[in-house]
DOPA-355139 format. One line per 3 residues: number of its first residue (from 1); their letters; for each residue x, y, z of N, C-alpha, C. Coordinates in nm, 3 decimals. Example, Ala and Ser with C-alpha at 12.3 -4.5 7.8 and 13.67 -1.06 7.14 Angstrom:
2
1> AS> 1.319/-0.569/0.780/1.230/-0.450/0.780/1.320/-0.330/0.780 | 1.285/-0.225/0.708/1.367/-0.106/0.714/1.290/0.003/0.787
***
This chain:
147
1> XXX> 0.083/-0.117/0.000/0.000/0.000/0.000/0.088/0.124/0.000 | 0.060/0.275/-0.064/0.110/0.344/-0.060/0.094/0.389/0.075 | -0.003/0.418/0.089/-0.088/0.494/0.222/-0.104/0.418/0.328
4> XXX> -0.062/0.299/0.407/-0.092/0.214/0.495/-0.136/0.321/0.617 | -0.311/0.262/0.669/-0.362/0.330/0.762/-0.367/0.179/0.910 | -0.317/0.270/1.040/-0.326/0.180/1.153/-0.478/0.228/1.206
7> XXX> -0.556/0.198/1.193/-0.651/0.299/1.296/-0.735/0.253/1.461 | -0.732/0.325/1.538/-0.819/0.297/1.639/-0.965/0.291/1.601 | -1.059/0.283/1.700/-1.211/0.245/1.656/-1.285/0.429/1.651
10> XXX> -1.182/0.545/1.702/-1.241/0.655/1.697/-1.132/0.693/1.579 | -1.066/0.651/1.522/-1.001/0.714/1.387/-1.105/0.646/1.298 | -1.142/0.481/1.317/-1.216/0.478/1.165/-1.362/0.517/1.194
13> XXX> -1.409/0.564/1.297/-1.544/0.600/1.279/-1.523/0.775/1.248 | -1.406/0.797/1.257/-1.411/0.992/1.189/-1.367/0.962/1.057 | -1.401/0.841/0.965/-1.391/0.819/0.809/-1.492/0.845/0.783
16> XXX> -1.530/0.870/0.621/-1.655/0.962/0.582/-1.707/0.792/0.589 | -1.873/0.843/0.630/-1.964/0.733/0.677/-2.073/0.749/0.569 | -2.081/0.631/0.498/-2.220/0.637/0.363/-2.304/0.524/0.421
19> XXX> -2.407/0.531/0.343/-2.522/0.429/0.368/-2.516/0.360/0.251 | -2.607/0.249/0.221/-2.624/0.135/0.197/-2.777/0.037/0.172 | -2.830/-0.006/0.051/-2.904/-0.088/0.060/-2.937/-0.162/-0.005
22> XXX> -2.889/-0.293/0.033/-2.824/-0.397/-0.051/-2.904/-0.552/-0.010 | -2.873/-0.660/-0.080/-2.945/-0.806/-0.047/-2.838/-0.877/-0.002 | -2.872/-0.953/0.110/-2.754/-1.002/0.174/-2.789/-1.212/0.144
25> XXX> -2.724/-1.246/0.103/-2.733/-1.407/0.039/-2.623/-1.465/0.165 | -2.675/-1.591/0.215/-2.629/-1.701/0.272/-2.602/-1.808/0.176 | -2.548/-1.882/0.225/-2.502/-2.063/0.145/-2.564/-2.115/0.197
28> XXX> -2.680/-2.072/0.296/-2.772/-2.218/0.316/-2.900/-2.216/0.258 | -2.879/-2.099/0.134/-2.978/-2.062/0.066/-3.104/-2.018/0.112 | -3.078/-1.888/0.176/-3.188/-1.796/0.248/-3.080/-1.663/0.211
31> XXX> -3.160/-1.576/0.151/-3.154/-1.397/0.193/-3.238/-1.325/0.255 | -3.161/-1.194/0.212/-3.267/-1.100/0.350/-3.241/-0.991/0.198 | -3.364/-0.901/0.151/-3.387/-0.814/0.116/-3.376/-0.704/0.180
34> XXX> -3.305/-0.575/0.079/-3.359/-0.439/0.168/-3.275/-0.420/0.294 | -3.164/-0.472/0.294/-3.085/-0.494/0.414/-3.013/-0.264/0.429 | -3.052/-0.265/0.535/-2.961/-0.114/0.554/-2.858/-0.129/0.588
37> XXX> -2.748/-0.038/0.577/-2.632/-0.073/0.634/-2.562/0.055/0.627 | -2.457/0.124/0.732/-2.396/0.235/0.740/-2.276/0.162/0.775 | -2.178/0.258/0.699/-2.062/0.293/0.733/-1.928/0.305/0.649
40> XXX> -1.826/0.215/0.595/-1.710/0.298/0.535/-1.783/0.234/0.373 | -1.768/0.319/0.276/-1.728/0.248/0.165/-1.611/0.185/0.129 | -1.606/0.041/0.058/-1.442/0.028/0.025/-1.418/0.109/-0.058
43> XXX> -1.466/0.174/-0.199/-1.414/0.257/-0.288/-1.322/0.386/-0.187 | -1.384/0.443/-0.078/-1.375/0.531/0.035/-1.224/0.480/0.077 | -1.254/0.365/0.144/-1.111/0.311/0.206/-0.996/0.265/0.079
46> XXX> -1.035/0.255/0.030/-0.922/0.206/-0.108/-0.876/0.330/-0.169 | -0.926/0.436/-0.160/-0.879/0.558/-0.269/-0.785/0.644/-0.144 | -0.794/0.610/-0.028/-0.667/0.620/0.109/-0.601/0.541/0.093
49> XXX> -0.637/0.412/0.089/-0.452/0.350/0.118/-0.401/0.325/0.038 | -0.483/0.325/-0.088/-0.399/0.318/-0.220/-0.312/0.180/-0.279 | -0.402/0.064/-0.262/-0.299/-0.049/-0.253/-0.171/-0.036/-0.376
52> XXX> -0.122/-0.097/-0.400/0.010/-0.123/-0.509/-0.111/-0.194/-0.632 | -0.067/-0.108/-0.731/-0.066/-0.156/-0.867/-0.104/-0.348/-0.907 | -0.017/-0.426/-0.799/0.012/-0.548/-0.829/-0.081/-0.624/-0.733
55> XXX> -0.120/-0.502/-0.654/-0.224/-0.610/-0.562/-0.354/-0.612/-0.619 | -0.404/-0.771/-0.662/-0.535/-0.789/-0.704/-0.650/-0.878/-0.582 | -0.620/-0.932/-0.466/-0.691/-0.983/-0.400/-0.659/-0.902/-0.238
58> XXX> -0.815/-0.936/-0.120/-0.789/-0.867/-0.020/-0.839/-0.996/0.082 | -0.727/-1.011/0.182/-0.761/-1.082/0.266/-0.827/-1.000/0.361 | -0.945/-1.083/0.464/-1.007/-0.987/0.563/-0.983/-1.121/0.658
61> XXX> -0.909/-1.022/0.769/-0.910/-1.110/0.878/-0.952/-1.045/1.026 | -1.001/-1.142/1.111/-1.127/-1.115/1.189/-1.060/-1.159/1.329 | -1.126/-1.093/1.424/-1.092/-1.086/1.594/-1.067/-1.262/1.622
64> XXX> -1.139/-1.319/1.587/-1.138/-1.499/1.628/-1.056/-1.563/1.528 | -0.978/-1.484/1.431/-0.875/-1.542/1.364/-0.928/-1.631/1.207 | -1.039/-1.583/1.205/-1.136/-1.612/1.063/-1.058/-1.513/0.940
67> XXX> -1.047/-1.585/0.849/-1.028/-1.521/0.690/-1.090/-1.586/0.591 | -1.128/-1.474/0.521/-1.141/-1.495/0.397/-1.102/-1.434/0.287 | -1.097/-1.410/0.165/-1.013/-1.402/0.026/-1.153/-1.344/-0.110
70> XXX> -1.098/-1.248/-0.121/-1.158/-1.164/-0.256/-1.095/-1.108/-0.328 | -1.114/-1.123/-0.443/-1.023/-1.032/-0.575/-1.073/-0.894/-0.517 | -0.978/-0.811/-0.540/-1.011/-0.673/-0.492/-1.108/-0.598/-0.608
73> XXX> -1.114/-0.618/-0.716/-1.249/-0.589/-0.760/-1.382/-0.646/-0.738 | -1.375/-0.734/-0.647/-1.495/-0.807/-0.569/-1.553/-0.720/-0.467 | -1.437/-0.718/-0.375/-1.390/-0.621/-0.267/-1.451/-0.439/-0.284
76> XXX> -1.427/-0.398/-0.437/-1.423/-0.284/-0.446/-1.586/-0.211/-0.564 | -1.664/-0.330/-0.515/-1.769/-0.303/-0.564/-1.851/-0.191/-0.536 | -1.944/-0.125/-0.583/-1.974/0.062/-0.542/-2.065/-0.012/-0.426
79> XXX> -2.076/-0.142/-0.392/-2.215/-0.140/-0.243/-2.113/-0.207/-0.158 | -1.999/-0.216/-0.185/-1.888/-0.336/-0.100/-1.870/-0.192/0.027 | -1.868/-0.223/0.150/-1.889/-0.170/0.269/-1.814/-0.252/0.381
82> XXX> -1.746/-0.163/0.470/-1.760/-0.151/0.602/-1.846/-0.116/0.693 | -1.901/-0.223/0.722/-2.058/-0.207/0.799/-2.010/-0.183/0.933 | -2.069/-0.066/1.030/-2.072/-0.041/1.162/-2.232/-0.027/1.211
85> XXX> -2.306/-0.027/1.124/-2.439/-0.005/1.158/-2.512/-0.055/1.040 | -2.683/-0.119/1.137/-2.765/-0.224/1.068/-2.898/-0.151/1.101 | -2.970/-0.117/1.003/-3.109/-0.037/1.047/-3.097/0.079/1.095
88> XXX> -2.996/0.193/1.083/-2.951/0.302/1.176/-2.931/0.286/1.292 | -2.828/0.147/1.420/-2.830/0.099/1.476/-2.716/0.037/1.524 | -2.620/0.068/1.607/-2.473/0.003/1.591/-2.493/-0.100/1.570
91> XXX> -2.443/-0.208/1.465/-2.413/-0.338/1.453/-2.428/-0.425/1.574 | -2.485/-0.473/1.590/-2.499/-0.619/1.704/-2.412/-0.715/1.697 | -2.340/-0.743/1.803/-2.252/-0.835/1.804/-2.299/-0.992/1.716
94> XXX> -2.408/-1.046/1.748/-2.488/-1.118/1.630/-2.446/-1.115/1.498 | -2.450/-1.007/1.462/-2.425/-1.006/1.302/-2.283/-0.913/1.288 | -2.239/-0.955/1.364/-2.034/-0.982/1.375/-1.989/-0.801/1.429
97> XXX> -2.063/-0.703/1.456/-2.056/-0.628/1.522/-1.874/-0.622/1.632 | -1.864/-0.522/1.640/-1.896/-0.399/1.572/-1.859/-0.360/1.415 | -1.805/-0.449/1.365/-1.761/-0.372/1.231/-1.791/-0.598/1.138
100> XXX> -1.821/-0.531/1.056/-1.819/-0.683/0.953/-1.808/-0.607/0.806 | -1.754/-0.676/0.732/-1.709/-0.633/0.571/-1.885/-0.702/0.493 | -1.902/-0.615/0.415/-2.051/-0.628/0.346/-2.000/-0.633/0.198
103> XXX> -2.018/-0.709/0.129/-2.019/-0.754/-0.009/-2.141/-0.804/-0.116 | -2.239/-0.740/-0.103/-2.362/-0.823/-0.140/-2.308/-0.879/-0.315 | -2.251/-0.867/-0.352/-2.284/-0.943/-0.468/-2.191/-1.098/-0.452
106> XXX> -2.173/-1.148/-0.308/-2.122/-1.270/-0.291/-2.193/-1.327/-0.175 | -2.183/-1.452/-0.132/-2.260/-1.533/-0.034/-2.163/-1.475/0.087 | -2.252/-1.493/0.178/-2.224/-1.350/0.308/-2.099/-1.434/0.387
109> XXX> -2.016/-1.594/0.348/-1.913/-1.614/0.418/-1.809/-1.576/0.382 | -1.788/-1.456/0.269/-1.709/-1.335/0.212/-1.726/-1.252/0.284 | -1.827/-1.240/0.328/-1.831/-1.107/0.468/-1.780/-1.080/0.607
112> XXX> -1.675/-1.069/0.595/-1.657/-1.135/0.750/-1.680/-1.088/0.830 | -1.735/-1.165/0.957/-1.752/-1.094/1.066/-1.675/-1.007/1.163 | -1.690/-0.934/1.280/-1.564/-0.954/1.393/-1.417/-0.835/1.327
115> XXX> -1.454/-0.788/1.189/-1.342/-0.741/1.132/-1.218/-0.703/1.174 | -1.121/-0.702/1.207/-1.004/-0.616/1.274/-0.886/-0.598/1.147 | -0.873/-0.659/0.999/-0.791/-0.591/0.942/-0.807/-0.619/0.771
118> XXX> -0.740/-0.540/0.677/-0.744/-0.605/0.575/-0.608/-0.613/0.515 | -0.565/-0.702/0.460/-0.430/-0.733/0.393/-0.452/-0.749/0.243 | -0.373/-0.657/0.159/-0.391/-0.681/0.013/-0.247/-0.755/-0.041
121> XXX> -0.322/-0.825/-0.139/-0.194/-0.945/-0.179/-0.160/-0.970/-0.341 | -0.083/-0.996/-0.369/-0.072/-0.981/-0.533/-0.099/-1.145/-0.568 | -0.097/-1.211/-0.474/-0.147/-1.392/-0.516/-0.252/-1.411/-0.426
124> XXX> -0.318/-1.489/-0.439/-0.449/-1.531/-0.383/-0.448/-1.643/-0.273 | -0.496/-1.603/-0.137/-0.453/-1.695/-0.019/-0.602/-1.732/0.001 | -0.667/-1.828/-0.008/-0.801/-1.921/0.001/-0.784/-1.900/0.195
127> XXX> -0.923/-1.874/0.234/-0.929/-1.854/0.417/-0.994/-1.946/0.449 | -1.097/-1.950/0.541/-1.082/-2.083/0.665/-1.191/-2.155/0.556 | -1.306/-2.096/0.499/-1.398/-2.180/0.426/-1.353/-2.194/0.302
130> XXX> -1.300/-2.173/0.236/-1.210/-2.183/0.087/-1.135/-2.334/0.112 | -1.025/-2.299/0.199/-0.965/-2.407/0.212/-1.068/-2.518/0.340 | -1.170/-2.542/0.304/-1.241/-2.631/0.363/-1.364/-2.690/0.261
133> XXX> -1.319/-2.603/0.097/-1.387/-2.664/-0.010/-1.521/-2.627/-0.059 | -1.517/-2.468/0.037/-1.579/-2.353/-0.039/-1.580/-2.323/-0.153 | -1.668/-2.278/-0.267/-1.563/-2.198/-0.366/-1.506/-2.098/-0.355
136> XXX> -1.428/-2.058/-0.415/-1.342/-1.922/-0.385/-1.363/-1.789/-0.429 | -1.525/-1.826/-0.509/-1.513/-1.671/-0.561/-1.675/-1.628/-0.494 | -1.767/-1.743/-0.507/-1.897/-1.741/-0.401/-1.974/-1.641/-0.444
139> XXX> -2.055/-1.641/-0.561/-2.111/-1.578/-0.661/-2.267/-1.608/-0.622 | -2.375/-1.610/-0.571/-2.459/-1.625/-0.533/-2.600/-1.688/-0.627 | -2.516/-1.584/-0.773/-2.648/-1.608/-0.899/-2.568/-1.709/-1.009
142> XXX> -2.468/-1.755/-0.945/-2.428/-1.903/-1.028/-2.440/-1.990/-0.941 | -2.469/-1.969/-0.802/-2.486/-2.099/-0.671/-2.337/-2.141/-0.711 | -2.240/-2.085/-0.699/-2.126/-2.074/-0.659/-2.105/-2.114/-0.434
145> XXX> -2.111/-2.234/-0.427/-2.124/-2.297/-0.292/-2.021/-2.377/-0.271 | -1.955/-2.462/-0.345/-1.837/-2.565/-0.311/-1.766/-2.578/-0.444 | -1.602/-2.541/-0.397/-1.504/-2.564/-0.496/-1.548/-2.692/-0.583
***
Protein backbone atom coordinates (compact mmCIF):
# COMPACT_ATOMS: atom_id res chain seq x y z
CA UNK A 1 0.00 0.00 0.00
CA UNK A 2 1.10 3.44 -0.60
CA UNK A 3 -0.88 4.94 2.22
CA UNK A 4 -0.92 2.14 4.95
CA UNK A 5 -3.62 3.30 7.62
CA UNK A 6 -3.26 1.80 11.53
CA UNK A 7 -6.51 2.99 12.96
CA UNK A 8 -8.19 2.97 16.39
CA UNK A 9 -12.11 2.45 16.56
CA UNK A 10 -12.41 6.55 16.97
CA UNK A 11 -10.01 7.14 13.87
CA UNK A 12 -12.16 4.78 11.65
CA UNK A 13 -15.44 6.00 12.79
CA UNK A 14 -14.11 9.92 11.89
CA UNK A 15 -13.91 8.19 8.09
CA UNK A 16 -16.55 9.62 5.82
CA UNK A 17 -19.64 7.33 6.77
CA UNK A 18 -22.20 6.37 3.63
CA UNK A 19 -25.22 4.29 3.68
CA UNK A 20 -26.24 1.35 1.97
CA UNK A 21 -29.04 -0.88 0.60
CA UNK A 22 -28.24 -3.97 -0.51
CA UNK A 23 -29.45 -8.06 -0.47
CA UNK A 24 -27.54 -10.02 1.74
CA UNK A 25 -27.33 -14.07 0.39
CA UNK A 26 -26.29 -17.01 2.72
CA UNK A 27 -25.02 -20.63 1.45
CA UNK A 28 -27.72 -22.18 3.16
CA UNK A 29 -29.78 -20.62 0.66
CA UNK A 30 -31.88 -17.96 2.48
CA UNK A 31 -31.54 -13.97 1.93
CA UNK A 32 -32.67 -11.00 3.50
CA UNK A 33 -33.87 -8.14 1.16
CA UNK A 34 -33.59 -4.39 1.68
CA UNK A 35 -30.85 -4.94 4.14
CA UNK A 36 -29.61 -1.14 5.54
CA UNK A 37 -26.32 -0.73 6.34
CA UNK A 38 -23.96 2.35 7.40
CA UNK A 39 -20.62 2.93 7.33
CA UNK A 40 -17.10 2.98 5.35
CA UNK A 41 -17.28 2.48 1.65
CA UNK A 42 -14.42 0.28 0.25
CA UNK A 43 -14.14 2.57 -2.88
CA UNK A 44 -13.75 5.31 0.35
CA UNK A 45 -11.11 3.11 2.06
CA UNK A 46 -9.22 2.06 -1.08
CA UNK A 47 -8.79 5.58 -2.69
CA UNK A 48 -6.67 6.20 1.09
CA UNK A 49 -4.52 3.50 1.18
CA UNK A 50 -3.99 3.18 -2.20
CA UNK A 51 -2.99 -0.49 -2.53
CA UNK A 52 0.10 -1.23 -5.09
CA UNK A 53 -0.66 -1.56 -8.67
CA UNK A 54 0.12 -5.48 -8.29
CA UNK A 55 -2.24 -6.10 -5.62
CA UNK A 56 -5.35 -7.89 -7.04
CA UNK A 57 -6.91 -9.83 -4.00
CA UNK A 58 -7.89 -8.67 -0.20
CA UNK A 59 -7.61 -10.82 2.66
CA UNK A 60 -10.07 -9.87 5.63
CA UNK A 61 -9.10 -11.10 8.78
CA UNK A 62 -11.27 -11.15 11.89
CA UNK A 63 -10.92 -10.86 15.94
CA UNK A 64 -11.38 -14.99 16.28
CA UNK A 65 -8.75 -15.42 13.64
CA UNK A 66 -11.36 -16.12 10.63
CA UNK A 67 -10.28 -15.21 6.90
CA UNK A 68 -11.41 -14.95 3.97
CA UNK A 69 -10.13 -14.02 0.26
CA UNK A 70 -11.58 -11.64 -2.56
CA UNK A 71 -10.23 -10.32 -5.75
CA UNK A 72 -10.11 -6.73 -4.92
CA UNK A 73 -12.49 -5.89 -7.60
CA UNK A 74 -14.95 -8.07 -5.69
CA UNK A 75 -13.90 -6.21 -2.67
CA UNK A 76 -14.23 -2.84 -4.46
CA UNK A 77 -17.69 -3.03 -5.64
CA UNK A 78 -19.74 0.62 -5.42
CA UNK A 79 -22.15 -1.40 -2.43
CA UNK A 80 -18.88 -3.36 -1.00
CA UNK A 81 -18.89 -1.70 2.69
CA UNK A 82 -17.60 -1.51 6.02
CA UNK A 83 -20.58 -2.07 7.99
CA UNK A 84 -20.72 -0.41 11.62
CA UNK A 85 -24.39 -0.05 11.58
CA UNK A 86 -27.65 -2.24 10.68
CA UNK A 87 -31.09 -0.37 10.47
CA UNK A 88 -29.51 3.02 11.76
CA UNK A 89 -28.30 0.99 14.76
CA UNK A 90 -24.73 0.03 15.91
CA UNK A 91 -24.13 -3.38 14.53
CA UNK A 92 -24.99 -6.19 17.04
CA UNK A 93 -22.52 -8.35 18.04
CA UNK A 94 -24.88 -11.18 16.30
CA UNK A 95 -24.25 -10.06 13.02
CA UNK A 96 -20.34 -9.82 13.75
CA UNK A 97 -20.56 -6.28 15.22
CA UNK A 98 -18.96 -3.99 15.72
CA UNK A 99 -17.61 -3.72 12.31
CA UNK A 100 -18.19 -6.83 9.53
CA UNK A 101 -17.09 -6.33 5.71
CA UNK A 102 -20.51 -6.28 3.46
CA UNK A 103 -20.19 -7.54 -0.09
CA UNK A 104 -23.62 -8.23 -1.40
CA UNK A 105 -22.84 -9.43 -4.68
CA UNK A 106 -21.22 -12.70 -2.91
CA UNK A 107 -22.60 -15.33 -0.34
CA UNK A 108 -22.24 -13.50 3.08
CA UNK A 109 -19.13 -16.14 4.18
CA UNK A 110 -17.09 -13.35 2.12
CA UNK A 111 -18.31 -11.07 4.68
CA UNK A 112 -16.57 -11.35 7.50
CA UNK A 113 -17.52 -10.94 10.66
CA UNK A 114 -15.64 -9.54 13.93
CA UNK A 115 -13.42 -7.41 11.32
CA UNK A 116 -10.04 -6.16 12.74
CA UNK A 117 -7.91 -5.91 9.42
CA UNK A 118 -7.44 -6.05 5.75
CA UNK A 119 -4.30 -7.33 3.93
CA UNK A 120 -3.91 -6.81 0.13
CA UNK A 121 -1.94 -9.45 -1.79
CA UNK A 122 -0.72 -9.81 -5.33
CA UNK A 123 -1.47 -13.92 -5.16
CA UNK A 124 -4.49 -15.31 -3.83
CA UNK A 125 -4.53 -16.95 -0.19
CA UNK A 126 -8.01 -19.21 0.01
CA UNK A 127 -9.29 -18.54 4.17
CA UNK A 128 -10.82 -20.83 6.65
CA UNK A 129 -13.98 -21.80 4.26
CA UNK A 130 -12.10 -21.83 0.87
CA UNK A 131 -9.65 -24.07 2.12
CA UNK A 132 -12.41 -26.31 3.63
CA UNK A 133 -13.87 -26.64 -0.10
CA UNK A 134 -15.79 -23.53 -0.39
CA UNK A 135 -15.63 -21.98 -3.66
CA UNK A 136 -13.42 -19.22 -3.85
CA UNK A 137 -15.13 -16.71 -5.61
CA UNK A 138 -18.97 -17.41 -4.01
CA UNK A 139 -21.11 -15.78 -6.61
CA UNK A 140 -24.59 -16.25 -5.33
CA UNK A 141 -26.48 -16.08 -8.99
CA UNK A 142 -24.28 -19.03 -10.28
CA UNK A 143 -24.86 -20.99 -6.71
CA UNK A 144 -21.26 -20.74 -6.59
CA UNK A 145 -21.24 -22.97 -2.92
CA UNK A 146 -18.37 -25.65 -3.11
CA UNK A 147 -15.04 -25.64 -4.96
Amino acid sequence: MENPLDLDWKGFLALPKSRDVSDFHCVTTWSKMDVKWGGVMMTDLLALVRPKPSAAFVVQHSADEYTTNTSILEASTPDALLAYELDGAPLPLEHGGPMRMVIPTLYAWKSAKFLRGLEFLENDRPGFWETRGYHNRADPWLEERHG
